[in-house]
C-alpha angles and dihedrals in degrees: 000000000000126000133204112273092009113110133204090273092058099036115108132286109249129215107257098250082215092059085044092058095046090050087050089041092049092037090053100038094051088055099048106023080114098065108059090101098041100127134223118307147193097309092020095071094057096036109041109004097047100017107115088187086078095043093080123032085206088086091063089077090081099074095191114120138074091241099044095125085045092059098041101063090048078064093051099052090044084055090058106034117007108215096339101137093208105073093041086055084044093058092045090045082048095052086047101058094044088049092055087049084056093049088057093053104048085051088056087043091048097050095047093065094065108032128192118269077217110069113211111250119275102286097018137122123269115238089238097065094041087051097039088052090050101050091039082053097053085044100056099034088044109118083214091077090051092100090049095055113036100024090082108204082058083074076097083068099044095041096050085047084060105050090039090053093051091041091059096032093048087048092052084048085061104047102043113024111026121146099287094047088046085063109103131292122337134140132261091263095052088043084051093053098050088051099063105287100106097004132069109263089226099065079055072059110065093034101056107012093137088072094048087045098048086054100053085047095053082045094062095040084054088055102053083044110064134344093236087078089078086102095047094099086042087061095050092043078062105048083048085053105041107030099044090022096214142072119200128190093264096045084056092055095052081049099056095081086054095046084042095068087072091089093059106088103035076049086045089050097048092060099059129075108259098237076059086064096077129032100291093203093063097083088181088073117090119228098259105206119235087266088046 
């Protein structure tokens, strides 16, 4: 957070990312450090252990499928490891912790959009960081998140987690602290004005498209990764909304892929038989029809 006459020297001091990470690492892997060798279970029987879609990555050629990314990286696991339950609890302890870094950063980028009136004292920490570690900690610790993380084939939960978080971070990214808002001390109006209010969006654009482009990517894999991520370009319609309180015509044009992506899953659907559409292994669920 920068304020108007402070320079670098005077900003706040910020949290290492890299000291961040290791607290999340050592936090997650103390509380589950017990369930690397919990075996298959339930769902997992249907959709990894006897599933033969994961046993050749050759099948993954074929991109149809809401849950495509979810699968893949079964098969990928299987690739490395068979049935060896480790590394699949490795990959889900591994998309928890990076969610719970994302969790961090959204928090930061939150924060920073509406900044104190009271600026922390020279050295200090800023409250977004304070508040951003807080909320990743209770994320990562909170018993709620137990089924997520060590039910495997709820790697589907934790992974779209993933792709939603860095869709709408990336796209905060974008908005606020692209290249030209990263360049030395301004106020919030001046940071305002570089991110689209008193100069053409498309100029924000040119200037920090990786970040715009990152989040429509992690919105499409989100998309091929579980169907909950219909709302995903609705979220990001809302940050859009309540954090920079306008949309202009432009902005609504840089919107439209997002908006776009909708399509993806009832295309994805389509595209399945409908007996595909629920676990085919469980014979005591009936075959729903597409308007079912």
């Amino acid at each position: 957070m920068v304020h108007k006459g402070r320079g670098k020297e005077n900003q706040p001091k910020q949290f290492p990312p890299t000291v961040v990470l290791f607290v999340f690492c050592l936090l997650a892997g103390l509380i589950y450090s017990n369930t690397f060798s919990n075996p298959f279970l339930f769902d997992d029987t249907g959709n990894i252990e006897g599933n033969p879609l994961i046993r050749d990555l050759a099948n993954f050629l074929n991109l149809s499928g809401t849950r495509y990314v979810g699968y893949l990286t079964f098969a990928l696991n299987y690739q490395f490891g068979g049935l060896n339950v480790f590394g699949y609890h490795l990959v889900n302890l591994l998309i928890h912790i990076a969610n719970g870094f994302l969790v961090y950063w959204l928090v930061v980028l939150l924060v920073r959009v509406f900044p104190s009136p009271f600026p922390p004292p020279p050295g200090g920490r800023g409250r977004g960081e304070g508040i951003a570690l807080i909320a990743a900690l209770l994320f990562i610790v909170h018993p709620i998140q137990t089924q997520a993380v060590t039910y495997i084939v709820q790697r589907f939960a934790s992974l779209v987690t993933l792709f939603y978080l860095l869709a709408v971070v990336c796209y905060l990214k974008w908005r606020l602290f692209g290249e030209t808002t990263d360049q030395g001390p301004g106020t919030r109006d001046q940071k305002l004005q570089v991110t689209g209010h008193g100069s053409p969006v498309t100029g924000l654009f040119k200037r920090s498209r990786v970040w715009y482009v990152a989040s429509l990517l992690s919105t499409l894999l989100a998309m091929k990764t579980k169907e909950n991520s219909f709302t995903l370009p609705l979220m990001i319609l809302l940050v859009e909304w309540i954090f920079f309180r306008r949309i202009t015509r432009k902005q609504w044009l840089i919107l439209i892929p997002f908006l776009l992506t909708l399509f993806i899953i009832p295309l994805s659907l389509s595209y399945q038989e409908p007996s595909t559409v629920v676990d085919p292994t469980r014979m005591d669920i009936p075959t729903l029809s597409r308007w079912e």
